[in-house]
DSSP file (Angstrom, degrees, kcal/mol; ACC not computed):
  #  RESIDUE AA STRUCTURE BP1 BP2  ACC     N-H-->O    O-->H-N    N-H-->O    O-->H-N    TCO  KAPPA ALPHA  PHI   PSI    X-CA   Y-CA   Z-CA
    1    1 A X     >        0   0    0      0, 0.0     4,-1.3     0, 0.0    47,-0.0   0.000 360.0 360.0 360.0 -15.7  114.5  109.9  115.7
    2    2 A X  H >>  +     0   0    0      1,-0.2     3,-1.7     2,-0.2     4,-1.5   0.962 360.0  51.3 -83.0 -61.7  115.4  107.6  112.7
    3    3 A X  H >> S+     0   0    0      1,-0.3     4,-4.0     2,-0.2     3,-0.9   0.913 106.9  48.2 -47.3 -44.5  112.1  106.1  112.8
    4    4 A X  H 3> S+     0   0    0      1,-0.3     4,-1.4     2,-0.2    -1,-0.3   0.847 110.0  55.5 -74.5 -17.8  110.0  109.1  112.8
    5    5 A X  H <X S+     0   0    0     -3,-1.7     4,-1.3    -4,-1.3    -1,-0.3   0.702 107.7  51.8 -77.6 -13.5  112.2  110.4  109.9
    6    6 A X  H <X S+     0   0    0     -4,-1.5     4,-1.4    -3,-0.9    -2,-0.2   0.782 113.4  41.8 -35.4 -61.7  111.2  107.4  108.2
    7    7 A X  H  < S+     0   0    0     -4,-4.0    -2,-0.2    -5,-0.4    -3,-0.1   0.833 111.3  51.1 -61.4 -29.9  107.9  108.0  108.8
    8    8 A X  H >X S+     0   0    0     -4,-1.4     3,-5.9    -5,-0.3     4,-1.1   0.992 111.1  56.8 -75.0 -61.5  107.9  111.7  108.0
    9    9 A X  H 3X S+     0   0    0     -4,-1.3     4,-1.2     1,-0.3     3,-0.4   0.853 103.5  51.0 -32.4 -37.8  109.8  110.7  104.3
   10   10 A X  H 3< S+     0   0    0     -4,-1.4    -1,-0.3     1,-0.3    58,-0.2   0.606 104.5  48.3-114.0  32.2  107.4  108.5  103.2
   11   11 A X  H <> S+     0   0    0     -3,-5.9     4,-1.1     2,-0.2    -1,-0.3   0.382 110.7  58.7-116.6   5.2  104.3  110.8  103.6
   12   12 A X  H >X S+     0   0    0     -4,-1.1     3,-1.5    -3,-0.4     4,-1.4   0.825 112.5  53.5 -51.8 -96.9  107.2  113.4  101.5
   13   13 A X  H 3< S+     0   0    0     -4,-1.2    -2,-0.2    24,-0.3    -3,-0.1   0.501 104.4  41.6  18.1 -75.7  106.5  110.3   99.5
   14   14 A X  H >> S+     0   0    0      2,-0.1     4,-2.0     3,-0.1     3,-1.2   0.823 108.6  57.4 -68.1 -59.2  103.3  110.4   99.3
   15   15 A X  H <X S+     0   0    0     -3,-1.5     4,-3.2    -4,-1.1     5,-0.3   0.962 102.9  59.8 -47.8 -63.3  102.9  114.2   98.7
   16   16 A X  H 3< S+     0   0    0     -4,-1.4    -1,-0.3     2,-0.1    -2,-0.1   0.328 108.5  43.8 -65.0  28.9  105.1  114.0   95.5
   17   17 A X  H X> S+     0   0    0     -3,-1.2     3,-2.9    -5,-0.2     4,-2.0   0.523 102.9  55.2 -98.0 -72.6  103.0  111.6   94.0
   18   18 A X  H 3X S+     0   0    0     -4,-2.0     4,-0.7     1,-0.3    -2,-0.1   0.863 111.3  53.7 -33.3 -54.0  100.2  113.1   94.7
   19   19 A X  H 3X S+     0   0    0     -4,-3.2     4,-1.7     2,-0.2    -1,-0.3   0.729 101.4  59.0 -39.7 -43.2  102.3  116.2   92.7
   20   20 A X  H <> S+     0   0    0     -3,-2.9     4,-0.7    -5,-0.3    -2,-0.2   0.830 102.4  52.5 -83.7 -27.7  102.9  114.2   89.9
   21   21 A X  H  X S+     0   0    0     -4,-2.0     4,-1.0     2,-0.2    -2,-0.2   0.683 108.3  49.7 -60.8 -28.5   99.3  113.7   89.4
   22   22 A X  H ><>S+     0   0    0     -4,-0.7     5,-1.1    -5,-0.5     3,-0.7   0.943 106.2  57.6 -70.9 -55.9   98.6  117.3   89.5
   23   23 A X  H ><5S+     0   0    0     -4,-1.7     3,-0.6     1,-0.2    -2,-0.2   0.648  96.4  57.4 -41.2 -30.4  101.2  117.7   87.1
   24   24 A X  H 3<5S+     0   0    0     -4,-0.7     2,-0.9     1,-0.3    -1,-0.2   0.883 107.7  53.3 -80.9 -40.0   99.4  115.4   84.7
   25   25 A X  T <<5S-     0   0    0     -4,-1.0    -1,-0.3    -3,-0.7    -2,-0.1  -0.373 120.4-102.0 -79.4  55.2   96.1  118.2   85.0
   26   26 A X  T < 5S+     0   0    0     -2,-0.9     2,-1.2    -3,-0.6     3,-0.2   0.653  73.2 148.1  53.8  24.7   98.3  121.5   84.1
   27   27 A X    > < -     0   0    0     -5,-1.1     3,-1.4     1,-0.2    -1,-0.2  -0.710  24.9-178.7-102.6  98.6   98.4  122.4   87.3
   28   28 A X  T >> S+     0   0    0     -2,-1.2     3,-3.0     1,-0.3     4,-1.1   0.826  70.6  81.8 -72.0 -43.2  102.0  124.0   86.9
   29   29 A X  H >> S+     0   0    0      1,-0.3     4,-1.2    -3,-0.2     3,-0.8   0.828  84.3  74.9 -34.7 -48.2  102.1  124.9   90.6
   30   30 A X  H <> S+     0   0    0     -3,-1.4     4,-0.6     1,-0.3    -1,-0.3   0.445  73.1  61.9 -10.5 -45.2  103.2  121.3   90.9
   31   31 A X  H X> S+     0   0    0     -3,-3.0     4,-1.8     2,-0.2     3,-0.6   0.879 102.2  55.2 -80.8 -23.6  106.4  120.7   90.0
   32   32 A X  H XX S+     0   0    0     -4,-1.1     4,-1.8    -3,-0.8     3,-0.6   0.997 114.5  38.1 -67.9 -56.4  107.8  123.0   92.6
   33   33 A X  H 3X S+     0   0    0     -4,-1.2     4,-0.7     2,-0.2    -1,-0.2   0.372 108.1  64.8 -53.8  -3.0  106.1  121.3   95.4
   34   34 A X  H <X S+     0   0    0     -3,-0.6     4,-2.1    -4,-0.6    -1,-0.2   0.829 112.4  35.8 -79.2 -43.7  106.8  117.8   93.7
   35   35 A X  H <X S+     0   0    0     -4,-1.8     4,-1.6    -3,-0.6    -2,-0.2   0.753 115.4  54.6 -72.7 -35.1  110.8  118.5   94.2
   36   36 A X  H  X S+     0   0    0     -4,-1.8     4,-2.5    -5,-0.3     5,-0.2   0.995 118.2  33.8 -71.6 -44.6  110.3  120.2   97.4
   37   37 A X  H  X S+     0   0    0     -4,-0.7     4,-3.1     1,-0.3   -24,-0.3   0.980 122.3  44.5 -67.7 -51.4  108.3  116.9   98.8
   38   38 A X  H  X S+     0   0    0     -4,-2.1     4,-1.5     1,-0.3    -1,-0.3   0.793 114.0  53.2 -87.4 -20.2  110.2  114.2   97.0
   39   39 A X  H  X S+     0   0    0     -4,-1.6     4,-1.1     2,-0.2    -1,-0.3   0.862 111.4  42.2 -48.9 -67.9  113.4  116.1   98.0
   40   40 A X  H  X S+     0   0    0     -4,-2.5     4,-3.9     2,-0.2     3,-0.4   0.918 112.5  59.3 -31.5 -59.4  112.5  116.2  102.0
   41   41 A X  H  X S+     0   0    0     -4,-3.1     4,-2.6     1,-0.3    -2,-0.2   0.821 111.2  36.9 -73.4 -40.2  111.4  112.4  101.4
   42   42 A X  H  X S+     0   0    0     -4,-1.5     4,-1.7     2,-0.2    -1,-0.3   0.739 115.1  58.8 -96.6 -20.9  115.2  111.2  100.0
   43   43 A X  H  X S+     0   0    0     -4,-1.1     4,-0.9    -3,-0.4    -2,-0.2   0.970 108.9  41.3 -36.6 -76.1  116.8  113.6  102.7
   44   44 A X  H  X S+     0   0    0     -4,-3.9     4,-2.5     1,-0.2     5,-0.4   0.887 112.2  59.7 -73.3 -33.1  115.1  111.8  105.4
   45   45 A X  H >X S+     0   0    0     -4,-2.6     4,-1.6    -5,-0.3     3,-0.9   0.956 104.8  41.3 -13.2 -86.3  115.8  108.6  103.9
   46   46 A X  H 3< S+     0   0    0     -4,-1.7     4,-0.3     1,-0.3    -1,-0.2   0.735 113.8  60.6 -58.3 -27.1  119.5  108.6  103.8
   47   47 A X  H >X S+     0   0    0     -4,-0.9     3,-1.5    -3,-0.4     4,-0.8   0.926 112.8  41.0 -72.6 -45.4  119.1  110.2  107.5
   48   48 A X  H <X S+     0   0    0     -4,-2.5     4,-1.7    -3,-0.9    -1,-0.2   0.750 100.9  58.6 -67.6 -17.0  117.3  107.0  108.4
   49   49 A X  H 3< S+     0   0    0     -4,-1.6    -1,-0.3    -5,-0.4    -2,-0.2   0.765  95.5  77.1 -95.0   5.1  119.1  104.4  106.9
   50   50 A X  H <4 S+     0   0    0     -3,-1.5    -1,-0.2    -4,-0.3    -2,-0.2   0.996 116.9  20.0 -47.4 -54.2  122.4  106.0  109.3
   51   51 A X  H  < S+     0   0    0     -4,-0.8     2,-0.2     2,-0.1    -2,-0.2   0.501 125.7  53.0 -89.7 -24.6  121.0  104.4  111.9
   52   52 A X  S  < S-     0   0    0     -4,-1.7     2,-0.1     1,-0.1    51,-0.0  -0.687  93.0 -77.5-134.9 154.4  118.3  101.5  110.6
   53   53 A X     >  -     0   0    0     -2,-0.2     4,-1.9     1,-0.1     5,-0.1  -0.262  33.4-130.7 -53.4 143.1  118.8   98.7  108.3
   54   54 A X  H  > S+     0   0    0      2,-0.1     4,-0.9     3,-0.1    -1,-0.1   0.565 107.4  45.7 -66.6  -7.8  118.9   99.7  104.9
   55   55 A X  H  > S+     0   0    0      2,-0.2     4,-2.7     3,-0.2    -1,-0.1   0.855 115.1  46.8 -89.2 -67.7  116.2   96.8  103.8
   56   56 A X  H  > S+     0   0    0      2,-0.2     4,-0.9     3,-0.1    -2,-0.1   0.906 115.1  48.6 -50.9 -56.6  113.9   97.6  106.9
   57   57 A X  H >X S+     0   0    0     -4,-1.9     4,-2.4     2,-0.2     3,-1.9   0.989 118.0  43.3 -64.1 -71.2  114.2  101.7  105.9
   58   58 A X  H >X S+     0   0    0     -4,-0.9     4,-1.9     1,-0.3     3,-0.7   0.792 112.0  50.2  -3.7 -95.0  113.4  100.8  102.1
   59   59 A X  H 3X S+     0   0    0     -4,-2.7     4,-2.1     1,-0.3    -1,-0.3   0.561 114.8  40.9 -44.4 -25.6  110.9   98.7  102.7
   60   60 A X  H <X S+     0   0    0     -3,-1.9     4,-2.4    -4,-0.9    -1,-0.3   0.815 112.6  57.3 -86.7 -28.9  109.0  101.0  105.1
   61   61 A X  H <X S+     0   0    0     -4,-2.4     4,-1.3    -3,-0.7    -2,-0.2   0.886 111.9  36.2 -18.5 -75.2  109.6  103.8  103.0
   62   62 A X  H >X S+     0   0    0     -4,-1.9     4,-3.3     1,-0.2     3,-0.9   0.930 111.8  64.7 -70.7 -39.8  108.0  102.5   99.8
   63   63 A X  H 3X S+     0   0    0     -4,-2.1     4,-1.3    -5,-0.3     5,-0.2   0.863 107.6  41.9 -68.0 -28.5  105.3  100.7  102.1
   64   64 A X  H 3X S+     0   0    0     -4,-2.4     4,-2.8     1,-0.2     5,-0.6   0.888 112.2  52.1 -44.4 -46.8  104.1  104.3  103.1
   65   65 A X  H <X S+     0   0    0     -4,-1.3     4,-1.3    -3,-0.9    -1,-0.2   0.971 115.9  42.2 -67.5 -46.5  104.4  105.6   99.7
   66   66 A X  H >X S+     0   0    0     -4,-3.3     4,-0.8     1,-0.2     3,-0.7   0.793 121.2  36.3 -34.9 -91.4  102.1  102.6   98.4
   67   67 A X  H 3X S+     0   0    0     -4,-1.3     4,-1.4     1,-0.3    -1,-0.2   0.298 124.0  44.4 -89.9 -32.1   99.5  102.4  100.9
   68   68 A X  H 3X S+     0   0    0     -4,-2.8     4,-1.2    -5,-0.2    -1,-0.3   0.714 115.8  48.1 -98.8 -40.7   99.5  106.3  101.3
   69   69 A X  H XX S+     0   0    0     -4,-1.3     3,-2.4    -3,-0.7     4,-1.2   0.952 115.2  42.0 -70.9 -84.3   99.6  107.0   97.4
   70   70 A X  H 3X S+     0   0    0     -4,-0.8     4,-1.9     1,-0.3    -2,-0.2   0.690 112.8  51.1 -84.9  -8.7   96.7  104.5   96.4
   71   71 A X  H 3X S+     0   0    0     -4,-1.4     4,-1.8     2,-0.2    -1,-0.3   0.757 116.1  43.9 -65.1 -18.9   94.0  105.4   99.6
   72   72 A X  H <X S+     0   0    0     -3,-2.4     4,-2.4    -4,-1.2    -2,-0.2   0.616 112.3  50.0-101.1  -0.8   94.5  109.1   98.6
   73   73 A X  H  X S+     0   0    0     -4,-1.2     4,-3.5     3,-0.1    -2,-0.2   0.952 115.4  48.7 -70.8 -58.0   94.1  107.6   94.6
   74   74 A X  H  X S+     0   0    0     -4,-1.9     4,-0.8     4,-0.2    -2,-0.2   0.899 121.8  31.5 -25.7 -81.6   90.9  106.0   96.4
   75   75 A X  H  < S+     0   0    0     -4,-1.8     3,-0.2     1,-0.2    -1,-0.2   0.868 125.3  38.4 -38.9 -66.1   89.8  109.4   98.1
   76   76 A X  H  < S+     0   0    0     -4,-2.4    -1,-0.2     1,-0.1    -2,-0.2   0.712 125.5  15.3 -93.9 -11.3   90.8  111.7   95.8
   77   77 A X  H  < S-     0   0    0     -4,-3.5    -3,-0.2    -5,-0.1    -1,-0.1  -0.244  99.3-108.6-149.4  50.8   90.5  111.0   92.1
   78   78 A X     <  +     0   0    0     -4,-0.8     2,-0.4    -3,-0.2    -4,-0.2   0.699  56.0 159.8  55.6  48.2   87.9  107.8   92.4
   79   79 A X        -     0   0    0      1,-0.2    -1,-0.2    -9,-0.2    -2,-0.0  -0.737  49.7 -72.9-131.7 146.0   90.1  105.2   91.5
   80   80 A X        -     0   0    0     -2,-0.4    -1,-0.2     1,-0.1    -6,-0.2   0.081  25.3-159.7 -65.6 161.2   88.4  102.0   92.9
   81   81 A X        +     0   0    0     -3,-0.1     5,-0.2    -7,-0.1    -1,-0.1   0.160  27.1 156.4-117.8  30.4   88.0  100.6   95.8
   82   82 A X     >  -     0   0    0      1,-0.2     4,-0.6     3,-0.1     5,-0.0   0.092  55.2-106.1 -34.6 171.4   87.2   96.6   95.4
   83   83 A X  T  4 S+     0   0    0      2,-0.2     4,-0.2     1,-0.1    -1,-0.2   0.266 116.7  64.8 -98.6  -8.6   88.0   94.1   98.6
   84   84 A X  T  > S+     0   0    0      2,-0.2     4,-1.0     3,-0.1     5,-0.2   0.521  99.9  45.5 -98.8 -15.4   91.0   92.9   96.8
   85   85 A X  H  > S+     0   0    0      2,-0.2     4,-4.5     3,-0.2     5,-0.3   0.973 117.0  45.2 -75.7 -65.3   92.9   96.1   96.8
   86   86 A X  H  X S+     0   0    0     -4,-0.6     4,-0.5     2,-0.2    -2,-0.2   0.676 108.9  58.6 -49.9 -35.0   92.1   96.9  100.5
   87   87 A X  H >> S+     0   0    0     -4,-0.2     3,-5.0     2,-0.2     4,-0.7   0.978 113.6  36.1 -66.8 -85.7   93.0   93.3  101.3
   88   88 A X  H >X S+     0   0    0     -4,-1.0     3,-2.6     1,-0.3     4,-1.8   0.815 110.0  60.0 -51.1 -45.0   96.5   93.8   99.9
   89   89 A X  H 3X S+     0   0    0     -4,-4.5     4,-1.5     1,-0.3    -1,-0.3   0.763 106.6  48.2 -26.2 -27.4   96.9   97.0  101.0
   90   90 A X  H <X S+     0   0    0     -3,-5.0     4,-1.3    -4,-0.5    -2,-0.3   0.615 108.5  53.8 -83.4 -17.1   96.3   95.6  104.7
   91   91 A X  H <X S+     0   0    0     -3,-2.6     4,-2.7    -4,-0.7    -2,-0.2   0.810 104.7  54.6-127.4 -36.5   98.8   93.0  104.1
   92   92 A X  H  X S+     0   0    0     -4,-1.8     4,-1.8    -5,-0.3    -2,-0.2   0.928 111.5  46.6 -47.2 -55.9  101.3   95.9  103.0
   93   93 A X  H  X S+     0   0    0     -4,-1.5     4,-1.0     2,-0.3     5,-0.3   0.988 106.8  57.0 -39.1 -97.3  100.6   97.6  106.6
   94   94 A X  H  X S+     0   0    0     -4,-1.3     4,-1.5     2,-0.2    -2,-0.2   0.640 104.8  49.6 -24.5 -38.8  101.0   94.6  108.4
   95   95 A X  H >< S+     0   0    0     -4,-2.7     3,-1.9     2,-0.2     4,-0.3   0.908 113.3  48.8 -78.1 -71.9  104.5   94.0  107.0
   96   96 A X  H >X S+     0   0    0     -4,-1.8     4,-2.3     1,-0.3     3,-1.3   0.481 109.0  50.9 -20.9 -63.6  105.5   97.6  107.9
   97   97 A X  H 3X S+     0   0    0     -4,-1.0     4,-1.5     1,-0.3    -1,-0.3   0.860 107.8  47.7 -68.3 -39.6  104.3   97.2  110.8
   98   98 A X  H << S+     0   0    0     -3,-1.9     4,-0.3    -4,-1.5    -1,-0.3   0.271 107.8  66.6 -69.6   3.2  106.4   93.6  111.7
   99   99 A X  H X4 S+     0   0    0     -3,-1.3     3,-0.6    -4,-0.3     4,-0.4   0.786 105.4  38.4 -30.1 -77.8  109.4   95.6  110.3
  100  100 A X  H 3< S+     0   0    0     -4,-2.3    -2,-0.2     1,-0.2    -3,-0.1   0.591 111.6  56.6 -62.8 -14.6  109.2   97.7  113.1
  101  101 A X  T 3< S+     0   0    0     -4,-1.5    -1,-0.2     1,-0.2    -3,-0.2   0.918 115.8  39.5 -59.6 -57.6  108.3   95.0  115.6
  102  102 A X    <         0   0    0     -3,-0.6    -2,-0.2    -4,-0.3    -1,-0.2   0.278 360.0 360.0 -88.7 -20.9  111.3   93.3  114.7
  103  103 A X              0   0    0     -4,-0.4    -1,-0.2   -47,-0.0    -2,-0.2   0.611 360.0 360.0-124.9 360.0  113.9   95.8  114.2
């Protein structure tokens, strides 16, 4: 259960960002849903890190929030997409994923 609250938190993560970007275009609607997501996201945190390393939860946490944050900067508001971004993105993943392997 810890992991999938992990998981769930850092697309919370992901959503308040995404919120704070709205926020920068007047879109007032934003702040509520910015607190509600990033709110959920530190919730399930602290739920995860009962049970999981605190290093391992962290670290998968933020990698979500990266990797999740700059492919929907990619998607949604054109932000480039060069072979050296995608590269390190991948390399971000990969540790996540050898987090979970491991732990």
């Amino acid at each position: 259960m810890a992991w999938t609250a992990i998981i769930i938190a850092g697309f919370s993560e992901v959503l308040g960002v995404i919120n704070i970007k709205r926020l920068t275009m007047k879109k007032w609607d934003a702040l509520i849903y910015m607190i509600l997501t990033f709110g959920l996201s530190l919730y399930l945190l602290s739920y995860a890190m009962q049970t999981l390393p605190m290093g391992t939860v962290y670290a998968i946490w933020t990698g979500i929030g990266t990797v999740g944050s700059t492919i929907l900067g990619m998607i949604l508001y054109g932000e480039p997409k060069d072979w050296k971004r995608i590269f390190f993105i991948s390399l971000i993943l990969a540790s996540a994923v050898g987090l979970k392997l491991i732990s």
